[in-house]
N, C-alpha and C positions, 0 to 999 in steps of 0.2 A: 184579270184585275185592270189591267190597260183601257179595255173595252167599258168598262162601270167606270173610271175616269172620264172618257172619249164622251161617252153620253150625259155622264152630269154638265160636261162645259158646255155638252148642245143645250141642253135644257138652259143653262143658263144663258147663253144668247140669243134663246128665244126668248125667254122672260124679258131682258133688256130691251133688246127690238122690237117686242109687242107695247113693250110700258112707254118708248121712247117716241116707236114711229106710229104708235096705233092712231095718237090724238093729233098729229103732226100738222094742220090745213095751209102749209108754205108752199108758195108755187116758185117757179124758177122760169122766168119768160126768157125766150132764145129771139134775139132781132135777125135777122138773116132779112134785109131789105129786098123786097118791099112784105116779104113773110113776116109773122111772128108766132113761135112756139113756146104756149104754157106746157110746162110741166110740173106734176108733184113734185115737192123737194125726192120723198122717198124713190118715187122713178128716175130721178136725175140717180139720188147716190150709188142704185141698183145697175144701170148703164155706167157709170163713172168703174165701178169698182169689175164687173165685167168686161167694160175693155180695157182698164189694166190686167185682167189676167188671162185677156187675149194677147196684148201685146208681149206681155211676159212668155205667155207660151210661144208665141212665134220667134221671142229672141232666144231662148232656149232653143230651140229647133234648129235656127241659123247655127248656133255658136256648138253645136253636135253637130252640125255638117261639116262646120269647119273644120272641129279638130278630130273629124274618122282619122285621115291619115297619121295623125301623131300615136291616137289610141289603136291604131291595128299595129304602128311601130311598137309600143309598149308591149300588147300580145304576144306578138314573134319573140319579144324580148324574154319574157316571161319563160314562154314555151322552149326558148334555146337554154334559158337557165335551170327548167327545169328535166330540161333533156341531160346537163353538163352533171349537175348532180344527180340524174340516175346512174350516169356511164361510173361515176367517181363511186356511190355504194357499188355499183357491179365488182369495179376495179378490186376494192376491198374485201367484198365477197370472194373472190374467184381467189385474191390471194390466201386468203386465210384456208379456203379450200383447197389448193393447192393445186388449181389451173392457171398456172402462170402463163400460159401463152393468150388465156382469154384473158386474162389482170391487165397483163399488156396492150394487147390489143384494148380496149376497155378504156384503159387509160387516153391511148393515142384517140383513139374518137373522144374523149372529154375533150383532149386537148385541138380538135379540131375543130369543136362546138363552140370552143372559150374565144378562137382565132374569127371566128364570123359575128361574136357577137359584144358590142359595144359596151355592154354595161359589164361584161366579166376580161374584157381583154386587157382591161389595166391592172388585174386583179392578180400582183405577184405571188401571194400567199396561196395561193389558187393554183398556178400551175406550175409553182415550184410541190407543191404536195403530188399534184399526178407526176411532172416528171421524177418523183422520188418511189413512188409507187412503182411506172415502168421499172424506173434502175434496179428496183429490187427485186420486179419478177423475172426478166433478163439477168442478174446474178442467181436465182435457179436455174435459170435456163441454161448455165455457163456462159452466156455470152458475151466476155468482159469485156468489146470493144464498142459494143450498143451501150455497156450499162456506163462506163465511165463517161461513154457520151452525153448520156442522160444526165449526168450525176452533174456537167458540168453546165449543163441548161441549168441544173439546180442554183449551182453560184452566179451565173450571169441574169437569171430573176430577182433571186435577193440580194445583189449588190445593189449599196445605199438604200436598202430598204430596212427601215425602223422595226417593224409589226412581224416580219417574218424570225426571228430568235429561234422559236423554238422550233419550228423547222427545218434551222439551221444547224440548230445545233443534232438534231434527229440526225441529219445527214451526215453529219461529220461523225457523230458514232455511226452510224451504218457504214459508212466508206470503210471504217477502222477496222468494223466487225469485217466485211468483205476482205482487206489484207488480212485480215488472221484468216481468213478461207483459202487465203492465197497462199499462204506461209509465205507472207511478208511480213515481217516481225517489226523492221524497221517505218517502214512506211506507215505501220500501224500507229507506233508511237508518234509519229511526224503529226498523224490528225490529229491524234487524241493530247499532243504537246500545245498545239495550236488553239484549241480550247480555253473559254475564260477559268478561271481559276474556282468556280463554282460548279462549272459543268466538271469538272474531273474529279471532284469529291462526291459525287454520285456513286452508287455501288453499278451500277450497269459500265458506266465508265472509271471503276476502278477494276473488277473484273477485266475488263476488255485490255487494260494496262495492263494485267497481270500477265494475260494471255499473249499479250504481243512481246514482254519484256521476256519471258522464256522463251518466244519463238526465236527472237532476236539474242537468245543467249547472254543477255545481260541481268544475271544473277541477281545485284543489289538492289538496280531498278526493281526487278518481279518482289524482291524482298519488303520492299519500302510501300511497294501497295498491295503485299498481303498484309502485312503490317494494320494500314489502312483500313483494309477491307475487313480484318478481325475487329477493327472497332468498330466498324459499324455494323457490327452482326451481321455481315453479307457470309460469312462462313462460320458453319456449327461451331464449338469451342474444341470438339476432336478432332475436328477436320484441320481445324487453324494451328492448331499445335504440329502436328503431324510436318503439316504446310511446310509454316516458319521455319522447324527443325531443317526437313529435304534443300529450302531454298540457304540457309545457311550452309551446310554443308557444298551444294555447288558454288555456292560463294567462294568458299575456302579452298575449291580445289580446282578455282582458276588461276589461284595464284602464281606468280609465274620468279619471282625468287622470293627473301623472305621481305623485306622491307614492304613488298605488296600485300602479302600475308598477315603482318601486324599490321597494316592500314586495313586491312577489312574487317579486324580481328576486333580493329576498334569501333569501327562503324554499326557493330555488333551492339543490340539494346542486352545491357545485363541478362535480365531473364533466358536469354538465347545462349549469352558466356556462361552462363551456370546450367544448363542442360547435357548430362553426361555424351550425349552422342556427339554434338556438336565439338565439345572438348577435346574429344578422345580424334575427332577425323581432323581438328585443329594440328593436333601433336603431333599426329601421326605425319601432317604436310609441311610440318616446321622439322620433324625427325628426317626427312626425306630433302628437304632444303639444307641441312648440316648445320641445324641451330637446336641441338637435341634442351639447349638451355630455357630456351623459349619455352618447348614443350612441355617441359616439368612443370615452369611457373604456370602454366595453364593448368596441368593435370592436378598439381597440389591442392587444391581445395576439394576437389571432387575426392582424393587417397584421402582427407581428413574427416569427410563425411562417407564414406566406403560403404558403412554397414550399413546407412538408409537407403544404397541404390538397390535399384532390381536386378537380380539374376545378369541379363543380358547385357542391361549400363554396366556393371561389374567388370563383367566381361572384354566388353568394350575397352573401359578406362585400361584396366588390367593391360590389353594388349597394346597400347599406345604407348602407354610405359616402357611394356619391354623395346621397343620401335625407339624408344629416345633416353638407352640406358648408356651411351658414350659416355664418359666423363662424370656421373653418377656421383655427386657431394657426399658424404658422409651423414651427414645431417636426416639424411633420406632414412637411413636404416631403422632412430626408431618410429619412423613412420609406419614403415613397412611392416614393424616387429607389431606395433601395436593392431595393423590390418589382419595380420595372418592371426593373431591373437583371437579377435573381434568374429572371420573368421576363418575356422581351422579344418571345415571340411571343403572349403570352394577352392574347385581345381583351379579358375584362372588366374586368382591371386596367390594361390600356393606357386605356382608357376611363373608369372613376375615377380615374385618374391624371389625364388630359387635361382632366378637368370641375373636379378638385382646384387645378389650376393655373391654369385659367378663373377659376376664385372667385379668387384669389390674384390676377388681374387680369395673368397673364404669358401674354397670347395669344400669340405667338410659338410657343413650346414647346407648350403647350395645341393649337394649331391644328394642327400637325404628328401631334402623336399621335391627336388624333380624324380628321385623313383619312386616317390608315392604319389607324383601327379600319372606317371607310366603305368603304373600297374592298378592304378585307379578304376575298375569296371565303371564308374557312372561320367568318368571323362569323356568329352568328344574325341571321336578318333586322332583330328586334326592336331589338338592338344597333346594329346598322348604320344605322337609321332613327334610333335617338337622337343616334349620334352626326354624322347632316348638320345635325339638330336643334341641338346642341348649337353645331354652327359657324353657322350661320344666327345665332344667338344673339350669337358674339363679332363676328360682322360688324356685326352692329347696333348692338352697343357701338361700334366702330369706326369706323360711318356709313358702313359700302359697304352700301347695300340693293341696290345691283344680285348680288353676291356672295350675299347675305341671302337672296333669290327664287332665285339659283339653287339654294343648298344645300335649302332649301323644295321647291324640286321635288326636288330627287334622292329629300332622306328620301320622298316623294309616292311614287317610283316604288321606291323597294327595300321600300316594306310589303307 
């Protein structure tokens, strides 16, 4: 189509020029003393317009001589830049394939390409990325003293630099992730604290929080960004649960007397204070601190709702109870009465029950429920043994040590 354009405009300035110069009879006299030269106008214009586009082409000609040397500069320029981003796809290739000593290597020649050539050597984005590349495949390589070298070429390129962020911030999650290789837990959180306040609500960097605040054995931190991390779907709903539960539980059993203990207790989101496991390992760390009082107020909603837990929560709360029966209110009993009630065949409530009313000092009833946790076939051994235990106990309050030794031996033989 170009070409049926190209030839209609010739046609047309052949029509023009035939219609224009055909009839044309001007002459154009040139004096040059003591000469004089006629010419047709049309041969003047044809000479006029010819050597201007002689003149044009020799000024062209000059002005490409002149500037070879700038445009052979541009070439090399060219050819170095595109030699830096081949080395940089290699680098990346070879990492993801998992030859890090050619990633490395790879890298170092990008970054030797950048260093000879002018248009990429101001280019911090540029060789803060390869030297982020090297640091990483030298941290496969183990190398930690090359790669933290590397890591710090990384900060001395994008200091005061605008445009480099997000490879900044790349770096300071990769440093973080490397201390969690290290198991340096703290150093970890040292990046990752350092951080704007948008980079750490990231799931890769709330993860990475996680993982350095258990490394570093600080329980509520890891708790605060699993937390976190279950709202932004970075962990399944089973998984998260599961999670929360474990990291509260170590929470609770760093406590170191109780005043610590209720401050963590409280730091605790509801949903996690009403979670039987949680409850029961609470009780059982305030039972073992000598605040068996605490214990209860914790345990008591969970004995209220008793019959909705599972088997093993059961279980659980059950034995925290017994763990924090000192000093035992009255008020407890028709709790307890309406639990056993609720129900009448589960050994581990028959069993706090039984040890409940021990303390209470009403062997009668107490004696009764712990031989039918003993002789119970579908009891756990474990249980079965506490509770001969436990009747050995009220006999000696009592002063039958003959009864005393025998309950002694049973628990003996059901361990």
């Amino acid at each position: 189509m170009r070409w049926v354009v190209w030839l209609f405009l010739l046609f047309v300035v052949a029509v023009l020029s035939a219609s224009t110069l055909g009839a044309n009879d001007a002459l154009v006299s040139i004096f040059l003393p003591p000469w004089r030269v006629d010419l047709s106008l049309n041969l003047f214009v044809l000479i006029v317009i010819g050597a201007a586009l002689v003149v044009q082409g020799i000024t062209r000609a000059i002005t490409s001589l002149l500037d070879m040397p700038e445009r052979a500069r541009l070439w090399r320029e060219s050819r170095r830049e595109q030699a830096a981003q081949q080395a940089l796809r290699d680098a990346l290739i070879f990492l993801f394939a998992g030859r890090y000593s050619r990633s490395h290597k790879a890298a170092q020649r990008a970054l030797d390409i950048q260093a000879r050539s002018q248009s990429l050597a101001s280019d911090a984005q540029f060789a803060a990325l390869l030297h982020l590349l090297a640091a990483n495949s030298l941290h496969r390589l183990q190398d930690k003293t090359r790669r933290d070298a590397q890591l710090a070429e990384v900060s001395t390129w994008l200091a005061g630099q605008t445009s480099g962020g997000a490879v900044g911030e790349g770096a300071a999650l990769l440093a973080a992730e490397w201390a969690i290789d290290d198991r340096q837990g703290g150093r970890a959180l040292e990046q990752l604290l350092a951080l704007p306040a948008g980079v750490t609500r990231r799931t890769l960097a709330l993860r990475l929080r996680l993982q350095a605040a258990r490394l570093a054995r600080q329980p509520l931190e890891a708790l605060r960004s699993a937390r976190l991390l279950a709202n932004h779907g970075g962990i399944p709903a089973l998984a998260a649960d599961g999670l929360l539960r474990s990291l509260a539980v170590e929470a609770l059993g760093g406590a170191r007397d109780i005043d610590q203990l209720r401050k963590i207790w409280l730091q605790l989101e509801a949903s996690e204070r009403r979670n039987p496991y949680v409850c029961a390992h609470a009780a059982e760390r305030a039972a073992a601190l000598d605040a068996p009082g605490d214990a209860r107020a914790w345990l008591r909603p969970q004995w209220e709702a008793l019959a909705r837990l599972g088997e093993r929560e059961r279980e659980a709360v059950a034995r925290a109870l017994v763990q924090a029966l000192n000093g035992l209110p009255a008020d407890w009993l028709p709790l307890l009465e309406a639990a056993l009630t609720a129900l009448p065949q589960d050994a581990a409530v028959a069993y706090a029950v039984g040890r409940a009313l021990a303390q209470r000092q009403l062997w009668g009833r107490a004696r009764r429920l712990l031989e039918g946790v003993a002789r119970m076939t579908s009891a756990e051994p474990d249980l079965r043994r506490d509770a001969w235990k436990a009747l050995a106990a009220i006999a000696e309050e009592e002063g039958d040590t003959d009864r005393a030794a025998d309950c002694y031996r049973s628990a003996t033989l059901s361990a």
